[in-house]
N, CA, C and O atoms as CSV, one atom per row, in Angstrom:
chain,resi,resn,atom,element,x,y,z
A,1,UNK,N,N,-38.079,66.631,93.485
A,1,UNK,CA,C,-36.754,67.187,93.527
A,1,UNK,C,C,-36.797,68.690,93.799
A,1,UNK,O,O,-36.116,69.190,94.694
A,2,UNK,N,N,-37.606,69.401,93.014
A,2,UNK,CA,C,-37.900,70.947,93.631
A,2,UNK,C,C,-38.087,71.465,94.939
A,2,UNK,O,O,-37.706,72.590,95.262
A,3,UNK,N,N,-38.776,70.518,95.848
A,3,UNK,CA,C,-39.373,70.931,96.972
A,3,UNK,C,C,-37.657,70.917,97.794
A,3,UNK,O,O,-37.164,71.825,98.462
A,4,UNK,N,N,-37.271,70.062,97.576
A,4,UNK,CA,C,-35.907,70.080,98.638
A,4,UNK,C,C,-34.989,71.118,98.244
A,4,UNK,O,O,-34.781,72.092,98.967
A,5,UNK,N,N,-34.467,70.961,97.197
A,5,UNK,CA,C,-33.742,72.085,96.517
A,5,UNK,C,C,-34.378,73.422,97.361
A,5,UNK,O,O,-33.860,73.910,98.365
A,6,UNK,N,N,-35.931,74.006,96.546
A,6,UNK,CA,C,-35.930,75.000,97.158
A,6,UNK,C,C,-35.959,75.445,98.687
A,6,UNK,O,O,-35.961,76.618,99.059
A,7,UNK,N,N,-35.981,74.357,99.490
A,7,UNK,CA,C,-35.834,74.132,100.759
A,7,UNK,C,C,-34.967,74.231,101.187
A,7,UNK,O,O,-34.951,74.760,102.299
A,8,UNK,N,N,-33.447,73.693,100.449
A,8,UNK,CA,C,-32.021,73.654,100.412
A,8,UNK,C,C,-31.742,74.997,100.219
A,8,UNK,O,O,-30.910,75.390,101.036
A,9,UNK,N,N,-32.245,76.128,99.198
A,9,UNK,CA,C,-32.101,77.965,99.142
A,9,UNK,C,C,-32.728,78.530,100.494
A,9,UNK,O,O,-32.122,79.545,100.837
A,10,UNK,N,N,-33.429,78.293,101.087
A,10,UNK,CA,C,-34.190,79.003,102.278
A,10,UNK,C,C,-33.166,78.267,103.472
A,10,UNK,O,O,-32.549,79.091,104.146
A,11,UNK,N,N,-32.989,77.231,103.713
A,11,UNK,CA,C,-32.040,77.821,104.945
A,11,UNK,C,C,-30.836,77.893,104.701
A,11,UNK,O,O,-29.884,77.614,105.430
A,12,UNK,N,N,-30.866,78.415,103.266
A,12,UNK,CA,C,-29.206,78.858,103.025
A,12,UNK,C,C,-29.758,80.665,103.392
A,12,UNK,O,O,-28.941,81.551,103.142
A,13,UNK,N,N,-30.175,80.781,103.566
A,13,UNK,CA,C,-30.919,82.281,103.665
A,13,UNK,C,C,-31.322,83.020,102.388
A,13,UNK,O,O,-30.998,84.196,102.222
A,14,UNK,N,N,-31.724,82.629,101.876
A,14,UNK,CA,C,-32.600,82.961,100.117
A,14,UNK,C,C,-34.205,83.269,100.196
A,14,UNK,O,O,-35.082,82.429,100.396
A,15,UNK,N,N,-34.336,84.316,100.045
A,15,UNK,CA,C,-35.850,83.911,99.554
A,15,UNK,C,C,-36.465,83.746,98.615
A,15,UNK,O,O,-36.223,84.466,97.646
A,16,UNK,N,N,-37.383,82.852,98.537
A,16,UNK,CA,C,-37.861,81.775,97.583
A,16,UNK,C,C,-38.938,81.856,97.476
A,16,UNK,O,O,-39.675,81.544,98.411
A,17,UNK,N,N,-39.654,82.528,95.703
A,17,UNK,CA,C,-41.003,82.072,95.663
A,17,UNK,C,C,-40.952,80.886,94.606
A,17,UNK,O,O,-40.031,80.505,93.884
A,18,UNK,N,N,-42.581,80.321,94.800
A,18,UNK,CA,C,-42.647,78.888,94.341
A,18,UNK,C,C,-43.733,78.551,93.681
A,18,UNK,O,O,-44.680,78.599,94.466
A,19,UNK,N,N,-44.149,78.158,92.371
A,19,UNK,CA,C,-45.111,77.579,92.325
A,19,UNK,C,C,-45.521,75.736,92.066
A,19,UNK,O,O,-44.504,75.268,91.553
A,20,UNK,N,N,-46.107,75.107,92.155
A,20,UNK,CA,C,-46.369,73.618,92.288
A,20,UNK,C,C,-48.136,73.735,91.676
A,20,UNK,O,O,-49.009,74.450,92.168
A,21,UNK,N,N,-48.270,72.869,90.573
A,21,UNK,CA,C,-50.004,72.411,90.693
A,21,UNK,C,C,-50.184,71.933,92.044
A,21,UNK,O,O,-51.094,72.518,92.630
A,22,UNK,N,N,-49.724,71.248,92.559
A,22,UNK,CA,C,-50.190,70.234,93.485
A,22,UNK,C,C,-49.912,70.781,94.993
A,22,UNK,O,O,-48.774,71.134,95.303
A,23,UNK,N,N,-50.749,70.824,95.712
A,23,UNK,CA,C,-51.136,71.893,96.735
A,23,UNK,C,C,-50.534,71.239,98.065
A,23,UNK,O,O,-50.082,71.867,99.023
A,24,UNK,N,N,-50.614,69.934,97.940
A,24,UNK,CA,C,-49.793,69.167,98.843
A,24,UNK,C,C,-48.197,69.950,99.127
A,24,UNK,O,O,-47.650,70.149,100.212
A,25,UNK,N,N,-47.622,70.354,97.498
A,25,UNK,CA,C,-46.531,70.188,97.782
A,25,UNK,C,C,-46.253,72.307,98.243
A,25,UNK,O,O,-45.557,72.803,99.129
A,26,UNK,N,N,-46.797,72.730,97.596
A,26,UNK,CA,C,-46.940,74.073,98.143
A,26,UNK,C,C,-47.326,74.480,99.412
A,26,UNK,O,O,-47.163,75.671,99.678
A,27,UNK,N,N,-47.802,73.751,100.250
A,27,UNK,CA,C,-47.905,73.747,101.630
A,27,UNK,C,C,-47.027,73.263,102.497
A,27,UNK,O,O,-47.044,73.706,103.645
A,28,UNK,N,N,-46.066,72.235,102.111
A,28,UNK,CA,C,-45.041,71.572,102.524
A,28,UNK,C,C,-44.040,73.214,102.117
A,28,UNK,O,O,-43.954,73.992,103.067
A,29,UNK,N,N,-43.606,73.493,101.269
A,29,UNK,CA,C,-43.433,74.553,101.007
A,29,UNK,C,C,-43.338,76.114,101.623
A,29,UNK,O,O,-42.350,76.830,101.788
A,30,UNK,N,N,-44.265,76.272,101.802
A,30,UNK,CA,C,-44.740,77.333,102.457
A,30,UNK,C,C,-44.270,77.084,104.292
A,30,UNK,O,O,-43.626,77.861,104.997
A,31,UNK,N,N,-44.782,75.915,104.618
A,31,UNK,CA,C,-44.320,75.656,106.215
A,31,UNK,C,C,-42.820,75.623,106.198
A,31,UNK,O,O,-42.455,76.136,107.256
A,32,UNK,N,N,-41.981,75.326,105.620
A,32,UNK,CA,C,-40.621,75.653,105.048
A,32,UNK,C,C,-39.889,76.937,105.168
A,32,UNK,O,O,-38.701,77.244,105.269
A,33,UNK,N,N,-41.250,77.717,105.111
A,33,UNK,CA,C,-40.304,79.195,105.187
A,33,UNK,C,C,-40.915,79.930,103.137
A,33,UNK,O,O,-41.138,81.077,102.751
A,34,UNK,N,N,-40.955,78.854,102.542
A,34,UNK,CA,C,-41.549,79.849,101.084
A,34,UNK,C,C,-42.735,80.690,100.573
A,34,UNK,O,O,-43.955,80.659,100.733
A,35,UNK,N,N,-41.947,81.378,99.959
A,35,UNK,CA,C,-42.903,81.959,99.549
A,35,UNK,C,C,-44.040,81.561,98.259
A,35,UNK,O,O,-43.500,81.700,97.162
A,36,UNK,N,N,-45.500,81.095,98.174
A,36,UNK,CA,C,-46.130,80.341,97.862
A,36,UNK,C,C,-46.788,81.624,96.595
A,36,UNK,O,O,-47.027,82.796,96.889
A,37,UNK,N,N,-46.985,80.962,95.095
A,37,UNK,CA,C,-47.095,81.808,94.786
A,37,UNK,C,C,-48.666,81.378,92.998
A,37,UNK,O,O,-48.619,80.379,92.280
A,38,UNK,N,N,-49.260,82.024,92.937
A,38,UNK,CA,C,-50.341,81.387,92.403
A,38,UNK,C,C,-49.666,80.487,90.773
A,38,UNK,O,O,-50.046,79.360,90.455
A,39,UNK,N,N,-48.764,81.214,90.055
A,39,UNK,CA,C,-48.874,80.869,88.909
A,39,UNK,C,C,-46.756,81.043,88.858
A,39,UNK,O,O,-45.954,81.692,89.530
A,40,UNK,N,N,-46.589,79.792,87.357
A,40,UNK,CA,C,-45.389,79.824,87.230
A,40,UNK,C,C,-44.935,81.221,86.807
A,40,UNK,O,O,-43.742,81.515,86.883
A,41,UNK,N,N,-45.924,82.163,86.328
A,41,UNK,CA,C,-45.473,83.870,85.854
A,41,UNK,C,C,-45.067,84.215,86.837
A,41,UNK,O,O,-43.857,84.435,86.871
A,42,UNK,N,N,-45.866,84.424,88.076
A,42,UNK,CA,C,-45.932,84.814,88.701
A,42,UNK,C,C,-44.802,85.049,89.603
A,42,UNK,O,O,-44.625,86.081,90.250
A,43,UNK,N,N,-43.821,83.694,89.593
A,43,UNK,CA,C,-42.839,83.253,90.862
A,43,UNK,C,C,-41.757,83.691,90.062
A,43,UNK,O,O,-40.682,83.326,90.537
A,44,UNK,N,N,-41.612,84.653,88.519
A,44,UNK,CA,C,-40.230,84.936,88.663
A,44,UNK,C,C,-40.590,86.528,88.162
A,44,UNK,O,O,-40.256,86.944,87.053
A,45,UNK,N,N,-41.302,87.318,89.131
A,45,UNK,CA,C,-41.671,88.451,89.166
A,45,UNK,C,C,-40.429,89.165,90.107
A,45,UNK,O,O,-40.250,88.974,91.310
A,46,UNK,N,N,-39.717,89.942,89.305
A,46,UNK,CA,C,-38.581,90.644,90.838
A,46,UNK,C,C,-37.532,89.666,90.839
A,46,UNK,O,O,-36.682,89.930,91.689
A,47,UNK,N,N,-37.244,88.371,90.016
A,47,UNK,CA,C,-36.584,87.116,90.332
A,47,UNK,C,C,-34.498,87.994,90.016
A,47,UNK,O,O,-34.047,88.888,89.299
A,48,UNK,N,N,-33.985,87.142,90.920
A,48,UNK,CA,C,-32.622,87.664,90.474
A,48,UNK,C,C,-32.264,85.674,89.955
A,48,UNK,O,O,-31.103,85.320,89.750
A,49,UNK,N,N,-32.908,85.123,89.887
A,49,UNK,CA,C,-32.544,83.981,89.262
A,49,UNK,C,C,-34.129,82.691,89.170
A,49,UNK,O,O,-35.073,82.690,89.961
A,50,UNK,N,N,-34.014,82.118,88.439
A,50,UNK,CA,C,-35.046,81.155,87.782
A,50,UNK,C,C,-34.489,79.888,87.612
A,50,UNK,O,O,-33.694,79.514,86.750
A,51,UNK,N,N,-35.079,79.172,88.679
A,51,UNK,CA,C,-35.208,77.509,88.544
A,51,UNK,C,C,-35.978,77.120,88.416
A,51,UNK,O,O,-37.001,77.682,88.805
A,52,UNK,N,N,-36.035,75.703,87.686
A,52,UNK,CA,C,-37.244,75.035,87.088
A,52,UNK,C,C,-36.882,73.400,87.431
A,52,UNK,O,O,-35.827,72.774,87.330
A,53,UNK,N,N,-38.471,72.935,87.957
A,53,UNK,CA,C,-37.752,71.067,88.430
A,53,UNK,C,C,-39.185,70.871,87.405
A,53,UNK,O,O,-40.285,71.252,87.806
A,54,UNK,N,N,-39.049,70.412,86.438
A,54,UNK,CA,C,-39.885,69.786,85.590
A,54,UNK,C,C,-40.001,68.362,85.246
A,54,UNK,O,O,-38.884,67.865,85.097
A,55,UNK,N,N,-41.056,67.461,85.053
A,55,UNK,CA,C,-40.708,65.621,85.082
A,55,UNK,C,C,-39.948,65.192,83.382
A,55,UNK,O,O,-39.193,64.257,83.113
A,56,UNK,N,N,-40.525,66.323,82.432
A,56,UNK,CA,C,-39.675,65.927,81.040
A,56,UNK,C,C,-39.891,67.347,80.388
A,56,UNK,O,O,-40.482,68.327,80.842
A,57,UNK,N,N,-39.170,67.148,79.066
A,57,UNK,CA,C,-38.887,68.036,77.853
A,57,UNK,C,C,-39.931,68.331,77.607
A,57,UNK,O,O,-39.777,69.475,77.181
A,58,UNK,N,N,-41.400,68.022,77.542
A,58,UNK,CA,C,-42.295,69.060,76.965
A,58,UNK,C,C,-43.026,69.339,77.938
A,58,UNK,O,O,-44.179,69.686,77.679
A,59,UNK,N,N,-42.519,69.267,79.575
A,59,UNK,CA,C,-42.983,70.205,80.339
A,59,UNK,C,C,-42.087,71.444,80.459
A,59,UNK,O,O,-42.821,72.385,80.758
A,60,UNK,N,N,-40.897,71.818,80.360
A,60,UNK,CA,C,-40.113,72.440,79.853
A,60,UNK,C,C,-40.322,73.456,78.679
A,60,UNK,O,O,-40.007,74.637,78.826
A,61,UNK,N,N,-40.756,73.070,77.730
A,61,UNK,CA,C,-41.133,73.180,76.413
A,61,UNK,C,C,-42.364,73.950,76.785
A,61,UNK,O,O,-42.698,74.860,76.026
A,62,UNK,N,N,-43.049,73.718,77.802
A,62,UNK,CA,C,-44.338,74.829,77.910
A,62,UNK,C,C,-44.494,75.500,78.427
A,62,UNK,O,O,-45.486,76.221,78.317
A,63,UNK,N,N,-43.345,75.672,79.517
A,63,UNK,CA,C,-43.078,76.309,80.170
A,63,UNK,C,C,-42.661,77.532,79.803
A,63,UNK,O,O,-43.144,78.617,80.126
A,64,UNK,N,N,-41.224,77.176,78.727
A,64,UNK,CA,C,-40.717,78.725,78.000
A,64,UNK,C,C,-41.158,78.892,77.096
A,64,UNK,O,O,-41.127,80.103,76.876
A,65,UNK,N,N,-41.831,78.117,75.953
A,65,UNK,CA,C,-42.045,78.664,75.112
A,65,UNK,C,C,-43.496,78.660,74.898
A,65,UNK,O,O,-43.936,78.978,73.793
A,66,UNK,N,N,-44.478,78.243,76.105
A,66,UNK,CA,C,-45.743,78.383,76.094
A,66,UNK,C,C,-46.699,77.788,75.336
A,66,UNK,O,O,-47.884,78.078,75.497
């Protein structure tokens, strides 16, 4: 669900950084137009807003509260 969404912000004219474990999907990504980025810290560096596509609650859960 993330990959389209953030796909759906870039040719709305947004730029978009991103991170994904899975390298498949960060390359799909990146050929997209995103900006590809090593770590979830990392992608809301400078951010004027923060989205998150997570599969459940305690990926969520580790996300913010680590």
């Amino acid at each position: 669900m993330g990959l389209p969404m953030a796909l759906n912000l870039i040719q709305a004219g947004h730029q978009v950084q991103g991170f994904d474990l899975a390298q498949t999907q960060l390359e799909a990504f990146k050929a997209g137009g995103g900006i590809p980025v090593q770590s979830a810290s990392e992608a809301d560096k400078d951010a004027d807003a923060i989205i998150s596509m997570l599969p459940a609650s305690r990926h969520v859960e580790a996300l913010y509260f680590g």
